[in-house]
C-alpha positions as CSV (number, residue, x, y, z in Angstrom):
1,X,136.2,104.6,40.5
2,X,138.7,102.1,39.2
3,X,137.5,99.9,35.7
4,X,136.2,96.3,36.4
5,X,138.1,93.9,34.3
6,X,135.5,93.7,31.5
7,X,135.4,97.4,31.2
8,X,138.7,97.9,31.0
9,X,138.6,95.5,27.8
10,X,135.1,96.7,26.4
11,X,137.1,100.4,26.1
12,X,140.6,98.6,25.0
13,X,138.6,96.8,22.1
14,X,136.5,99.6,20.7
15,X,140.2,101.6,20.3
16,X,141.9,98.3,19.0
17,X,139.4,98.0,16.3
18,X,139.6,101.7,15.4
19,X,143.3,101.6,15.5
20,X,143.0,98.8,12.3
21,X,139.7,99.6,10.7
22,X,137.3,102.5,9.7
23,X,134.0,100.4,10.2
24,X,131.2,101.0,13.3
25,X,131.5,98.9,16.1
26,X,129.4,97.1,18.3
27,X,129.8,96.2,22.2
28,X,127.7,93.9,24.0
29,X,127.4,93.6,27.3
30,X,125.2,92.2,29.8
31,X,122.6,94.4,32.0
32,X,123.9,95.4,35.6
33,X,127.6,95.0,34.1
34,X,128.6,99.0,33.9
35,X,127.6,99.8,30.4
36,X,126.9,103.6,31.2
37,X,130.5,103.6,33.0
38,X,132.2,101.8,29.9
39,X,130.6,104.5,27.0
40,X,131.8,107.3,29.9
41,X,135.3,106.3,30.1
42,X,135.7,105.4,26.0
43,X,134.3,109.4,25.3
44,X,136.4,110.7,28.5
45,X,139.8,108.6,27.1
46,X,138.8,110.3,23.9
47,X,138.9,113.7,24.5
48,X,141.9,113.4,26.7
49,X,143.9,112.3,23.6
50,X,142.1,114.7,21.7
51,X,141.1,118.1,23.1
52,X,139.5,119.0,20.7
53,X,137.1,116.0,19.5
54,X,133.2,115.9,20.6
55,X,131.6,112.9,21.7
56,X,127.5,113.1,21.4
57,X,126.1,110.1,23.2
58,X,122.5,109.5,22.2
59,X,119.2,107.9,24.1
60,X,115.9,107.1,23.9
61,X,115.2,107.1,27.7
62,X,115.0,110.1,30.1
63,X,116.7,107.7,32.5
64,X,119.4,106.4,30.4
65,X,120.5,110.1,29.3
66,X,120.4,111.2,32.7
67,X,122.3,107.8,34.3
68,X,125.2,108.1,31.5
69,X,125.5,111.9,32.0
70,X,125.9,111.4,35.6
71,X,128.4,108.5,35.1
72,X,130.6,110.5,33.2
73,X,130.3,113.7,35.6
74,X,131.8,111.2,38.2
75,X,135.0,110.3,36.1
76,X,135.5,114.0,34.8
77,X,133.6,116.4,37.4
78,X,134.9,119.1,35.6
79,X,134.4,117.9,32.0
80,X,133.1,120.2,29.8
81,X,129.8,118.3,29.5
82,X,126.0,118.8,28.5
83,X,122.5,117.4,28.2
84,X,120.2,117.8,25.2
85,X,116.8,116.6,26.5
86,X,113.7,118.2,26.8
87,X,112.3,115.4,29.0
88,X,115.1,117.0,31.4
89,X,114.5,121.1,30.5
90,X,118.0,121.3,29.1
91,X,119.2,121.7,25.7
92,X,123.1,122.0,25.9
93,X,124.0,121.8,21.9
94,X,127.6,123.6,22.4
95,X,129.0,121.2,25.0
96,X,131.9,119.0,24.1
97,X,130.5,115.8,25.6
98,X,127.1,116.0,24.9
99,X,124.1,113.6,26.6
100,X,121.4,113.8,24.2
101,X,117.8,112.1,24.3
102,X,116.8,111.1,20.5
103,X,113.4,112.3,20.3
104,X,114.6,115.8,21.1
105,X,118.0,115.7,18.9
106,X,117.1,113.7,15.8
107,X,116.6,117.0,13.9
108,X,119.4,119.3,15.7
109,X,122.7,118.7,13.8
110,X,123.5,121.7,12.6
111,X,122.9,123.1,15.6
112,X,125.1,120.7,17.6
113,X,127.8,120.5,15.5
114,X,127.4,125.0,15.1
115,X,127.3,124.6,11.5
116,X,127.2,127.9,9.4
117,X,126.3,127.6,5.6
118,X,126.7,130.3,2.9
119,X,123.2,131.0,0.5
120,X,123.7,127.8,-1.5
121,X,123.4,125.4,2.0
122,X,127.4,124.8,1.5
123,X,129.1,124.5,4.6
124,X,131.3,127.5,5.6
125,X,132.3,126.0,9.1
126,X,131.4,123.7,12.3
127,X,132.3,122.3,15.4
128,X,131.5,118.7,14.6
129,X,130.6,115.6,16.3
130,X,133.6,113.1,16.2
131,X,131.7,110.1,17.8
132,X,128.9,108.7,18.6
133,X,128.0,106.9,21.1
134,X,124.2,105.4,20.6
135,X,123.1,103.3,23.8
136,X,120.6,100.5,23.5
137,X,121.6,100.4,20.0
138,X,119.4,97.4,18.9
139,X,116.6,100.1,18.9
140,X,117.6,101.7,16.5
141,X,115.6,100.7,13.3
142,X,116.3,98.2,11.3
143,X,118.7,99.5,7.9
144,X,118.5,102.6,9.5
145,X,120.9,104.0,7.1
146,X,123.6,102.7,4.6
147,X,126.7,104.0,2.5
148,X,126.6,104.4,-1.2
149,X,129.5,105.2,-2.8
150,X,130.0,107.5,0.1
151,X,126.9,109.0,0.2
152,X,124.5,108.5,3.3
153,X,121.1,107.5,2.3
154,X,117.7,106.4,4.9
155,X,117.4,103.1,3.3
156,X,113.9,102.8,5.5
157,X,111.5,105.4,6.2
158,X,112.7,109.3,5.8
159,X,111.4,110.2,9.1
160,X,113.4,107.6,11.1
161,X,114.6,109.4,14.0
162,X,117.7,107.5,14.6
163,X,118.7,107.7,10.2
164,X,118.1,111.2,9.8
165,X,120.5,112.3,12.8
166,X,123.3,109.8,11.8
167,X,123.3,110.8,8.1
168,X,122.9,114.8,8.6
169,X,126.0,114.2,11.3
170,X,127.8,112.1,8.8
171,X,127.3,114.9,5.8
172,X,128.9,117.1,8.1
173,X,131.9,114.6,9.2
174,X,131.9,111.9,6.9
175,X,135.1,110.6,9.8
176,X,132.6,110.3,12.4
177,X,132.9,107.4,14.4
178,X,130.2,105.4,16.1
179,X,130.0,103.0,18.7
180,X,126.8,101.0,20.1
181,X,126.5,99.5,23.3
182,X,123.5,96.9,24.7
183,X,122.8,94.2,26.3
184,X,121.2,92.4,23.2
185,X,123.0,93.1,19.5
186,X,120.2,91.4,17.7
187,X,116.4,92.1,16.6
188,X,113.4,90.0,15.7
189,X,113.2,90.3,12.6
190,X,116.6,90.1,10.8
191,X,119.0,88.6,13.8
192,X,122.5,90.3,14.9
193,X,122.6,93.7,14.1
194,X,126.7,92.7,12.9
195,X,125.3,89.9,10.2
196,X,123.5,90.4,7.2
197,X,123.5,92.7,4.0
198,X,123.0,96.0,4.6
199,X,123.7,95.8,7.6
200,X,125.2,99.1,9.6
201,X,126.9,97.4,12.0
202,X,130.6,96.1,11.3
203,X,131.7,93.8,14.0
204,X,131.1,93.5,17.7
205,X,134.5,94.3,19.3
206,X,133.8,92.6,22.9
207,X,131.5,90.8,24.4
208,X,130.8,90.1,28.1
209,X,127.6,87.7,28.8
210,X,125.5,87.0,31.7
211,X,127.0,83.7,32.6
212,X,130.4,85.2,32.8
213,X,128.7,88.4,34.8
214,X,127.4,85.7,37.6
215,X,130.6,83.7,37.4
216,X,132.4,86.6,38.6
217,X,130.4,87.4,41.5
218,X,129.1,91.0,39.5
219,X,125.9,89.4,38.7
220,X,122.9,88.3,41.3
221,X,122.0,84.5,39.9
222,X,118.6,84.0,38.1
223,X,115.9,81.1,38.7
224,X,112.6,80.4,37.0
225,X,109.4,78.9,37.2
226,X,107.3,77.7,34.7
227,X,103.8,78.6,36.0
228,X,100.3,76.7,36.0
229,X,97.8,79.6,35.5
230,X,97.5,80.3,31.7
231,X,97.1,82.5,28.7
232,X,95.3,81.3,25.2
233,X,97.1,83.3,22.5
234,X,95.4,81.7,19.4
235,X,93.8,83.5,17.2
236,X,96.1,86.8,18.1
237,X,98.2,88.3,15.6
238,X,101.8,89.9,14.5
239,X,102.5,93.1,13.6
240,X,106.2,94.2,13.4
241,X,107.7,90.8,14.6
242,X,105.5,90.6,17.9
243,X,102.0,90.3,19.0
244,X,99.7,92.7,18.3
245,X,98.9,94.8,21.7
246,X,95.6,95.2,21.2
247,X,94.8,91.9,20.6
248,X,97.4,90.5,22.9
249,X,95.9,92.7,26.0
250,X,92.1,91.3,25.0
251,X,93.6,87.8,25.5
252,X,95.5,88.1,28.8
253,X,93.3,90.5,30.2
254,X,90.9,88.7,31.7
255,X,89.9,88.7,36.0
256,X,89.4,85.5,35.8
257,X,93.3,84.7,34.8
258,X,94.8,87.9,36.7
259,X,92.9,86.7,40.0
260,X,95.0,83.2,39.5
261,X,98.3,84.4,38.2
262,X,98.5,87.2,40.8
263,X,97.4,84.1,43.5
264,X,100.2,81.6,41.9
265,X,102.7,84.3,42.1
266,X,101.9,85.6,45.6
267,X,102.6,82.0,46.8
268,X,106.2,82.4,46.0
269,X,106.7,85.6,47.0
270,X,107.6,84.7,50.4
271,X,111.0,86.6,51.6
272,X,110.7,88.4,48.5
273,X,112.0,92.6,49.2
274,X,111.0,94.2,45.6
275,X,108.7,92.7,42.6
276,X,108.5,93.8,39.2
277,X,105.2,92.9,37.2
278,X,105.5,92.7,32.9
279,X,102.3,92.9,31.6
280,X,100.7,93.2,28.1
281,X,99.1,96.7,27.9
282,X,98.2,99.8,30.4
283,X,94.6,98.4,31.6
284,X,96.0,95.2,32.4
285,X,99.0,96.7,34.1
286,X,96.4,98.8,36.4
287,X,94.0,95.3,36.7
288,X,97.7,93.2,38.2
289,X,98.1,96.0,40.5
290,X,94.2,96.3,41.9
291,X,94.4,92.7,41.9
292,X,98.1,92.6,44.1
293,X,96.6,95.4,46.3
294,X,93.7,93.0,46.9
295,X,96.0,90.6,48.4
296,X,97.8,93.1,51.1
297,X,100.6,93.9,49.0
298,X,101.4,97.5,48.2
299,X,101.7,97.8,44.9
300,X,101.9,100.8,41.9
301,X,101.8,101.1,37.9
302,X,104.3,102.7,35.7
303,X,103.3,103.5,32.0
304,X,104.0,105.5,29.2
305,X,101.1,107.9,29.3
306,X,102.3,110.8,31.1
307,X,98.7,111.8,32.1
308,X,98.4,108.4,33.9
309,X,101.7,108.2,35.1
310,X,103.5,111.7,35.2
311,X,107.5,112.3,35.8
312,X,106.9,113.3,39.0
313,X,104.9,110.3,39.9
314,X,107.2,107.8,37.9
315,X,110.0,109.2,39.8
316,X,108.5,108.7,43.6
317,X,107.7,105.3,42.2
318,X,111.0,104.8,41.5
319,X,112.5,105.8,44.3
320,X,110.0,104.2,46.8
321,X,110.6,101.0,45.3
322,X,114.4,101.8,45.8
323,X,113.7,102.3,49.5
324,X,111.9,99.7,50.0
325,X,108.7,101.3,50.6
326,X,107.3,100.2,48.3
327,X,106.7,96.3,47.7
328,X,105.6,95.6,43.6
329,X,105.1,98.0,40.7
330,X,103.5,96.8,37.3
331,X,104.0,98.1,33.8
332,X,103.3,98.1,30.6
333,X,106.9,96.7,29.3
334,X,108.0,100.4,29.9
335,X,110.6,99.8,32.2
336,X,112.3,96.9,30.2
337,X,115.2,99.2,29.8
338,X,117.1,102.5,32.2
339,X,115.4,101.0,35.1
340,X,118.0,100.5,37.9
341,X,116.7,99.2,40.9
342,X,119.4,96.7,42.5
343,X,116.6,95.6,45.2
344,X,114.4,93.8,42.6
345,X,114.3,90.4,43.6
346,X,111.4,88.9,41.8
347,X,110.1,89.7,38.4
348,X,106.6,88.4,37.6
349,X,106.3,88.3,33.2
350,X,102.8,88.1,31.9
351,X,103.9,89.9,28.6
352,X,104.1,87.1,26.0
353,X,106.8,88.3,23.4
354,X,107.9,86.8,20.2
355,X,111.1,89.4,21.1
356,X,113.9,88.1,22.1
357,X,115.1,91.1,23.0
358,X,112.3,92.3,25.0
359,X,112.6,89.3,26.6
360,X,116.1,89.3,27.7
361,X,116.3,93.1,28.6
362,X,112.8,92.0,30.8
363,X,115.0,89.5,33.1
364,X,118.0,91.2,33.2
365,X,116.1,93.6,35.7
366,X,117.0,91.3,38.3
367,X,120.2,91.0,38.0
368,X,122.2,93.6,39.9
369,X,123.0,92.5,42.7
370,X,122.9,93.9,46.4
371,X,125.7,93.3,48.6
372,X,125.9,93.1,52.4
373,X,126.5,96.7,53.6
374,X,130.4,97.4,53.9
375,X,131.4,94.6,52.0
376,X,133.8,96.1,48.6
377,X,133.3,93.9,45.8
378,X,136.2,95.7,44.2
379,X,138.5,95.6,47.2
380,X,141.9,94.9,46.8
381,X,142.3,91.1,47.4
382,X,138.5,90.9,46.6
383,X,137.9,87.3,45.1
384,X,135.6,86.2,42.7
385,X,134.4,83.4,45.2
386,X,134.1,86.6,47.8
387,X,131.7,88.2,46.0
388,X,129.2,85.3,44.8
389,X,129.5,84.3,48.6
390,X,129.0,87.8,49.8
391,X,125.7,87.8,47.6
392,X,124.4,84.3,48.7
393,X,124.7,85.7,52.0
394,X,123.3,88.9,51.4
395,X,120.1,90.8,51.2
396,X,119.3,89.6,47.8
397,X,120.9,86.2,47.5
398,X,119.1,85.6,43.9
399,X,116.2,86.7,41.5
400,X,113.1,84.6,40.9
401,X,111.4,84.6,37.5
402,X,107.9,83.6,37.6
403,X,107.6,82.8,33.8
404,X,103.6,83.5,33.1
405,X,103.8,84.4,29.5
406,X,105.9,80.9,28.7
407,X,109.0,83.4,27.2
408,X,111.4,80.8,28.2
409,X,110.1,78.1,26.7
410,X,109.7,80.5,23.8
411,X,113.1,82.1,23.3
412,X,115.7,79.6,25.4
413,X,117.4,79.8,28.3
414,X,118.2,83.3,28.7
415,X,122.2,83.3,28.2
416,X,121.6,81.7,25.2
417,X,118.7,83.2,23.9
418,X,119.2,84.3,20.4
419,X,116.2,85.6,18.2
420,X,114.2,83.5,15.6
421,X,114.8,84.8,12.5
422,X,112.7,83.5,9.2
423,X,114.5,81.7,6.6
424,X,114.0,82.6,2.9
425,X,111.5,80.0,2.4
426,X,110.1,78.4,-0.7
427,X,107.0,80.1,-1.2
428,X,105.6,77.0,-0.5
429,X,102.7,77.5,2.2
430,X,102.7,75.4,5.2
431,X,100.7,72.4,5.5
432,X,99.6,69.8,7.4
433,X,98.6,66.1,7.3
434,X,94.9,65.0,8.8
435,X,95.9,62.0,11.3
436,X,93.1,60.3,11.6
437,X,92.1,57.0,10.0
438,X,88.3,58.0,10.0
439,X,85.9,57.7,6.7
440,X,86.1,60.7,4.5
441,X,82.7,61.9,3.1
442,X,83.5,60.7,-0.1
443,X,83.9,56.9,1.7
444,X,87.3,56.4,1.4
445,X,89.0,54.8,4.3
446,X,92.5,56.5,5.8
447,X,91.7,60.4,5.8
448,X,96.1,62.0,5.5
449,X,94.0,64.9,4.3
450,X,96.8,67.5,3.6
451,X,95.3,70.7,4.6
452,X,96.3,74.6,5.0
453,X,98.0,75.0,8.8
454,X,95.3,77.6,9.8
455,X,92.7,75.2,9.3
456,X,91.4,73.5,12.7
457,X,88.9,71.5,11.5
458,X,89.7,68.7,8.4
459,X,87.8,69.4,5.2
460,X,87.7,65.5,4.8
461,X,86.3,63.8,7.7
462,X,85.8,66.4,10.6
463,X,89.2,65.9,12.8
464,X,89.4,68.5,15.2
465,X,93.2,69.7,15.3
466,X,94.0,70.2,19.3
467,X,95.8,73.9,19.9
468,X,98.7,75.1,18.8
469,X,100.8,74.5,21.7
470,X,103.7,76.6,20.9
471,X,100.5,79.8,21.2
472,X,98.9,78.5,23.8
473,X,99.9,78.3,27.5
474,X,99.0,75.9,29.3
475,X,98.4,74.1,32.6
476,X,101.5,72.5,32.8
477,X,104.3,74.3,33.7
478,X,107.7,74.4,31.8
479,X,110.8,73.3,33.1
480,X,113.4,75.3,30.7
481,X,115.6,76.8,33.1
482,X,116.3,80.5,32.6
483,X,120.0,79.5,32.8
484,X,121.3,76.7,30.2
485,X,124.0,75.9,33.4
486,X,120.5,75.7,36.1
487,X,118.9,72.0,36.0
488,X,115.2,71.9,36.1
489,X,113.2,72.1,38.6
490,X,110.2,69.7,39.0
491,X,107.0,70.1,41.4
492,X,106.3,67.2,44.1
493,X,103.5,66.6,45.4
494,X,103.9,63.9,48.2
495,X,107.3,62.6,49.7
496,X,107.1,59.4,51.9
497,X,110.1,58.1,54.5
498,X,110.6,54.2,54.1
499,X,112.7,52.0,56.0
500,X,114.9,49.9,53.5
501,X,116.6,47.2,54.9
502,X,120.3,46.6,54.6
503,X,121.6,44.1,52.1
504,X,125.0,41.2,52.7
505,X,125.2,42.9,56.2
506,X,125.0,46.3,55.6
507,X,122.9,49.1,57.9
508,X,120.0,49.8,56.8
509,X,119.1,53.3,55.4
510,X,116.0,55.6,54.8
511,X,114.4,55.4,51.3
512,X,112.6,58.8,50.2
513,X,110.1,58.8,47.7
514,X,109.4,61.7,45.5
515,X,106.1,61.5,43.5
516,X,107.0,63.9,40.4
517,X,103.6,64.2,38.4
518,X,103.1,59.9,37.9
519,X,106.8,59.0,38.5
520,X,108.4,58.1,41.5
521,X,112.2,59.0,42.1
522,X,113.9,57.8,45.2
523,X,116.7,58.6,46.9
524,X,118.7,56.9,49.8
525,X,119.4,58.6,52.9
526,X,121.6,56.7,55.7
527,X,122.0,58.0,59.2
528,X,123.2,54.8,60.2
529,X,126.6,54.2,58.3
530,X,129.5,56.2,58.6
531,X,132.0,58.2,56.5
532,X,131.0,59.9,53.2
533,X,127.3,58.6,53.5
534,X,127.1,59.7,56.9
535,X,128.0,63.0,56.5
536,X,125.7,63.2,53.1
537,X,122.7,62.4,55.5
538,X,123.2,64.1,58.1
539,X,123.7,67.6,55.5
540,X,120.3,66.5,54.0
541,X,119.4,66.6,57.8
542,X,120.0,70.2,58.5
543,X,119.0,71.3,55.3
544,X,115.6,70.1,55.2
545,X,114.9,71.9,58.7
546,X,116.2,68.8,61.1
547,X,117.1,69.5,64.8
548,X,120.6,68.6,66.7
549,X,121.9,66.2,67.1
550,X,121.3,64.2,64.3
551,X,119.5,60.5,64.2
552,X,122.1,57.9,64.1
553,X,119.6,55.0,63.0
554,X,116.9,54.9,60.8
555,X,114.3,54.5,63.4
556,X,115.4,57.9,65.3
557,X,114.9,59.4,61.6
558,X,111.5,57.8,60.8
559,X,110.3,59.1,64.4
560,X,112.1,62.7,64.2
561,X,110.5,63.2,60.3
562,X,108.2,65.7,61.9
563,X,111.0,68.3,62.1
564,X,111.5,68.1,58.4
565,X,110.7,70.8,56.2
566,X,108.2,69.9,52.9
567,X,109.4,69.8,49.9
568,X,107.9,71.5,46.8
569,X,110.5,70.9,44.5
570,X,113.2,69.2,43.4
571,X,116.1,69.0,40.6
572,X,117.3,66.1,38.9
573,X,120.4,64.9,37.3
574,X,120.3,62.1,34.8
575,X,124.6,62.5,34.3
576,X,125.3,58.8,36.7
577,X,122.4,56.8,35.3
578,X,119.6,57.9,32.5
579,X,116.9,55.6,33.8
580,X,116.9,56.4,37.5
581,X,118.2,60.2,38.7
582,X,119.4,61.6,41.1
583,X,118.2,64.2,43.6
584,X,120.6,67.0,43.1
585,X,118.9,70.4,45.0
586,X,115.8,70.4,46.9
587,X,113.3,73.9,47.3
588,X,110.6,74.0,50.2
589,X,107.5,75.3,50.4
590,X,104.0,73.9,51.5
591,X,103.5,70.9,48.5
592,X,102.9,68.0,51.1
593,X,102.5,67.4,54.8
594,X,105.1,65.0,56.5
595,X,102.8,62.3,57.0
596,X,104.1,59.7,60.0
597,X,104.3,56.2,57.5
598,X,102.4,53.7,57.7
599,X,103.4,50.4,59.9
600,X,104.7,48.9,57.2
601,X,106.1,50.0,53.9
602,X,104.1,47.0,51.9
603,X,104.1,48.4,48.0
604,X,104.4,47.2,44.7
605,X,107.6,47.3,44.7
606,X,110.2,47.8,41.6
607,X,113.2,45.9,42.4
608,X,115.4,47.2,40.2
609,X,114.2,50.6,41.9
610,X,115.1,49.5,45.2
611,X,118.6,48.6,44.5
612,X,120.6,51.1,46.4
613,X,122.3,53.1,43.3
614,X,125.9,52.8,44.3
C-alpha cells in the first residue's frame, strides 16, 4: 500500500533528524492517521539500508503489538519478523524486527539482543537492538530514565518497566536509537514529553493534528454535546494527576444518575450504527450496560479483569461490534487506546479525567472514518474534497460526543487541548475572600473574611460558599465545541413563524423566533423576493423538511409550516453584528411542536430587533 502524504513525511523527518543529530525523537500524530503503518515503514526502510540492524518495537497493549506486527507483515510479507508477547503465546527474541509487548520484555535484553558474558558479567558478544521504536510513548513514565556522563541511570523507580528495558538495551548499544510515536506527546503532570529538564525526549520531528486529518478527508469530523444530567465531584480526590477511582466511581455511580444519563444519551442516539460508553470504574461500566440493555439496546462490557472479561470474550466483543452486531459496549477507560473500530459513531464519556491525555485518546475513537463501499480514498486523481464528501455521504458521515463527564469544558477543544501543568508556585496557600457584607460575630460590619479555599463555610459570619463549579457538573450544559473551528451549539426550546411586514415597498418576509434559554434570536426568512434571498429561503425550505414546490409568499409559508421539521438546536455566529447573531446551522430533533401562530403576531416588540439585519 502506497504512503499517505503525512506518512511519507513522518518517516522522511525521523531520518532527517538522525541524519543531523544523535538525540531521541518524537512523532506525533493523530489517532486513525496510520501510525502503526508509519513505525512499519521507518523499521522496514531501516533494515533495507542496513541488513544487518534490528528494530524492536515495544507495546503495552495486546492489540497494538499485534496491529503493528501485522502492518509491517503487509509491507515486508517475507521480513524476517517476530512477536515477543505472552498475551499472544509467542516469544520470538532472535527475530530481526521484533513486536514486543512491555510487560513481557521489560526484563529480556540479554536475551533479545543474544548477549553472551564471560564470569565477570563483561560482554563477550551480541546481536543488538539498533532501534526502538516505543508506541504510545506518553505512557512511558515520567523521567523514565536519563544520561549521566554517558551512563544510563532509572531516575524514578528501579522497577519501571519501560526504564529498565531502555537502559539494559542502551548498556548493550549505547548507539541505539529510539523513536516514539502517539497521538498525544504530553502528560498531566509535567506537559510535553520534548520540554522540560530531564526530560528524555529531544525534539518532536513531525507533527500531523486532527484538524489537518479532517481537512484532508482521512478523518470522520467530530461534534459534541454538553449534557444536562450531572455528576457532583466535590469532595473526591487526586492521586497521580487524576481522580482517585475509587472515589471517583462512588460519586458517578449512582442509578439514580446512570438511569438519566443513559436516558439523555439514548435520545440522541437516533441513526447512530456503533456506541462506545467511558465510564469511571468496572461496576459502573456493568451498571451503563444493564441500564442500556434496559432500554432495548444490545449492549456489552469490556474491562481489564480477565476473569470478568477474558480474551476470548473481549475479542467476540470486538469483532461483533465490528460487524455491526452488536449496538454499544461500555468500559472501564480500557479501550482508550489499540481499539480500532472504524464503525464507532457515537462515544458516550462519563469518565471525568483531569488527563488530557486520556481525554483526547477517549475521542479520537471516533474518528476513523467509514467510506462508501468501492470508493478509493487513495485513488489516483482522488481529491481531498472527494474524500470529506464521500464521508458526509457515507455510512458514518460524523461522530457525536455526548460530553457527560464535562472533559471539554475541562481540557479545551480537543485539537487544542494541551495539559494543565502546575506552576512553581509561591508556597503561598490559596485563599479566598468572604463576599458578603453580613455582621461578623465579633460586630463588625463588612465580613472580606479571607479564608483557606477548602473551607465552605466562613469562620466570620456563616456565608455558605456555593460549589466549586469547575468539580462539579451541572445542569446546564456546556457549549465548548470539541473542535476550536465547530461554533456552538445551543438548545431551543420553542420556535414561532411571524409575518413581518415589508418596509419602503419591499415584500414582506417570514420572521423566526428562536427562544435560546431567556433570549430570543430571530432570523428572516423571505419566500416572496427574489434572487439571493430567494434562493436562501427556499434552501432553509428543504432543509428543515419542506415539500415541493416551494411557497412563493409568506402566507403559503405560514400555512405550509406544518411540513417543517423541529428544531432542537441551533448555532450562532456573532462575526456581522455582536449584539444580534446570526443563525448559522440548524439540528432537529423533537425540542418543540410547530404550533400554527396565533391570528395576530401582537408582542412586545424590540424595534431595533425587528429591523431586518441587512
Amino acid at each position: 500500500m502506497p504512503l499517505r502524504y503525512m506518512q511519507r513525511e513522518a518517516v522522511d523527518a525521523v531520518f532527517g533528524y538522525w541524519s543531523e543529530n544523535d538525540g531521541n525523537a518524537l512523532v506525533d500524530m493523530a489517532g486513525g492517521s496510520g501510525k502503526s503503518l508509519t513505525m512499519a515503514t521507518l523499521a522496514y526502510e531501516c533494515v533495507e539500508q542496513y541488513p544487518d540492524m534490528r528494530v524492536l518495537n515495544c507495546a503495552h497493549r495486546e492489540e497494538l503489538v499485534e496491529g503493528n506486527f501485522k502492518e509491517y507483515i503487509g509491507i515486508a510479507p517475507f521480513g524476517n519478523a517476530g512477536i515477543y508477547a505472552a498475551s499472544l503465546g509467542q516469544r520470538n527474541s532472535r527475530a530481526q524486527v521484533i513486536f514486543g509487548q512491555i510487560q513481557t520484555i521489560y526484563n529480556k535484553a540479554d536475551e533479545i539482543c543474544q548477549v553472551v558474558r564471560d564470569a565477570d558479567g563483561k560482554i563477550i558478544s551480541s546481536n543488538p537492538i539498533d532501534l526502538l521504536e516505543i508506541d504510545e510513548v506518553h505512557l512511558v513514565p515520567e523521567l523514565a530514565m536519563e544520561l549521566t556522563n554517558g551512563a544510563v541511570v532509572i531516575s524514578d523507580d528501579e522497577k519501571a518497566q519501560y526504564g529498565r528495558l531502555i537502559r539494559d538495551l542502551l548498556s548493550i548499544n549505547p548507539d541505539m536509537k529510539i523513536v516514539g510515536f502517539s497521538a498525544t506527546i504530553y502528560r498531566t503532570k509535567s506537559g510535553r514529553l520534548d520540554e522540560g529538564e530531564g526530560r528524555m525526549w529531544d525534539k518532536c520531528v513531525y507533527t500531523y493534528t486532527l484538524t489537518q486529518g479532517m481537512e484532508d478527508g482521512y478523518l470522520a469530523p467530530l461534534s459534541s454535546k454538553g449534557m444536562h444530567a450531572k455528576f457532583d465531584l466535590n469532595g473526591v480526590r487526586s492521586l497521580g494527576g487524576d481522580y482517585k477511582p475509587g472515589e471517583l466511581q462512588k460519586a458517578v455511580d449512582k442509578e439514580e444518575i446512570t438511569e438519566a444519563v443513559v436516558a439523555e444519551a439514548l435520545s440522541w442516539s437516533a441513526g447512530r450504527k456503533t456506541a462506545l460508553w467511558f465510564c469511571s470504574g468496572v461496576e459502573h461500566a456493568l451498571h451503563v450496560r444493564d441500564a442500556i440493555r434496559r432500554h432495548g439496546k444490545t449492549c456489552e462490557t469490556i474491562t481489564g479483569d480477565l476473569k470478568l472479561t477474558p480474551k476470548s470474550v473481549r475479542r467476540r466483543i470486538i469483532a461483533d461490534l465490528k460487524s455491526g452486531k452488536l449496538w454499544g459496549c461500555t468500559n472501564d477507560a480500557v479501550l482508550t487506546v489499540g481499539t480500532n473500530i472504524p464503525n464507532i459513531d457515537m462515544i458516550v464519556d462519563m469518565g471525568p479525567t483531569k488527563s488530557c491525555s486520556r481525554f483526547v485518546q477517549k475521542v479520537v475513537r471516533g474518528t476513523r472514518p467509514v467510506y462508501p463501499k468501492g470508493f478509493n480514498p487513495d485513488g489516483p486523481r482522488v481529491t481531498k474534497e472527494d474524500r470529506k464528501a464521500a464521508i458526509a455521504n457515507g455510512p458514518k458521515p460524523d461522530c457525536l460526543y455526548l460530553d457527560f463527564a464535562k472533559n471539554v469544558e475541562y481540557h479545551g477543544s480537543v485539537d487544542r487541548a494541551q495539559p494543565r501543568v502546575a506552576g512553581s508556585g509561591d508556597g503561598t496557600p490559596p485563599m479566598k475572600q468572604c463576599p458578603t457584607d453580613k455582621t461578623d460575630i465579633n460586630g463588625k460590619c463588612g465580613c472580606d473574611e479571607l479564608l483557606h479555599i477548602s473551607i465552605m463555610t466562613c469562620t466570620a459570619c456563616g456565608y455558605i460558599f456555593p460549589p466549586n463549579e469547575e468539580e462539579k457538573l451541572t445542569r446546564a450544559p456546556s457549549v465548548t465545541p470539541i473542535l476550536s473551528t465547530e461554533k456552538p451549539w445551543h438548545p431551543v426550546s420553542s420556535r414561532n413563524f411571524y409575518h413581518h411586514p415589508g418596509k419602503q415597498d419591499k415584500p414582506d418576509s417570514v420572521k423566526v423566533s428562536y427562544m435560546i434559554g431567556l433570549k430570543t434570536v430571530n432570523e428572516w426568512l423571505m419566500p416572496a423576493h427574489t434572487g439571493f434571498a430567494k434562493s436562501k429561503t427556499d434552501r432553509a425550505w428543504v432543509e428543515m423538511g419542506g415539500k415541493r414546490p416551494f411557497p412563493k409568499t409568506v402566507l403559503e409559508f405560514l400555512s405550509r409550516q406544518h411540513e417543517l421539521l423541529p428544531v432542537a438546536e441551533v448555532q450562532l455566529s456573532y462575526e456581522r453584528e455582536p449584539r444580534f447573531p446570526d443563525i448559522v446551522a440548524r439540528r432537529y430533533g423533537t425540542a418543540n411542536d410547530n404550533v400554527p401562530p396565533a391570528a395576530n403576531d401582537n408582542h412586545l416588540a424590540d424595534w431595533d430587533r425587528d429591523e431586518i439585519p441587512f
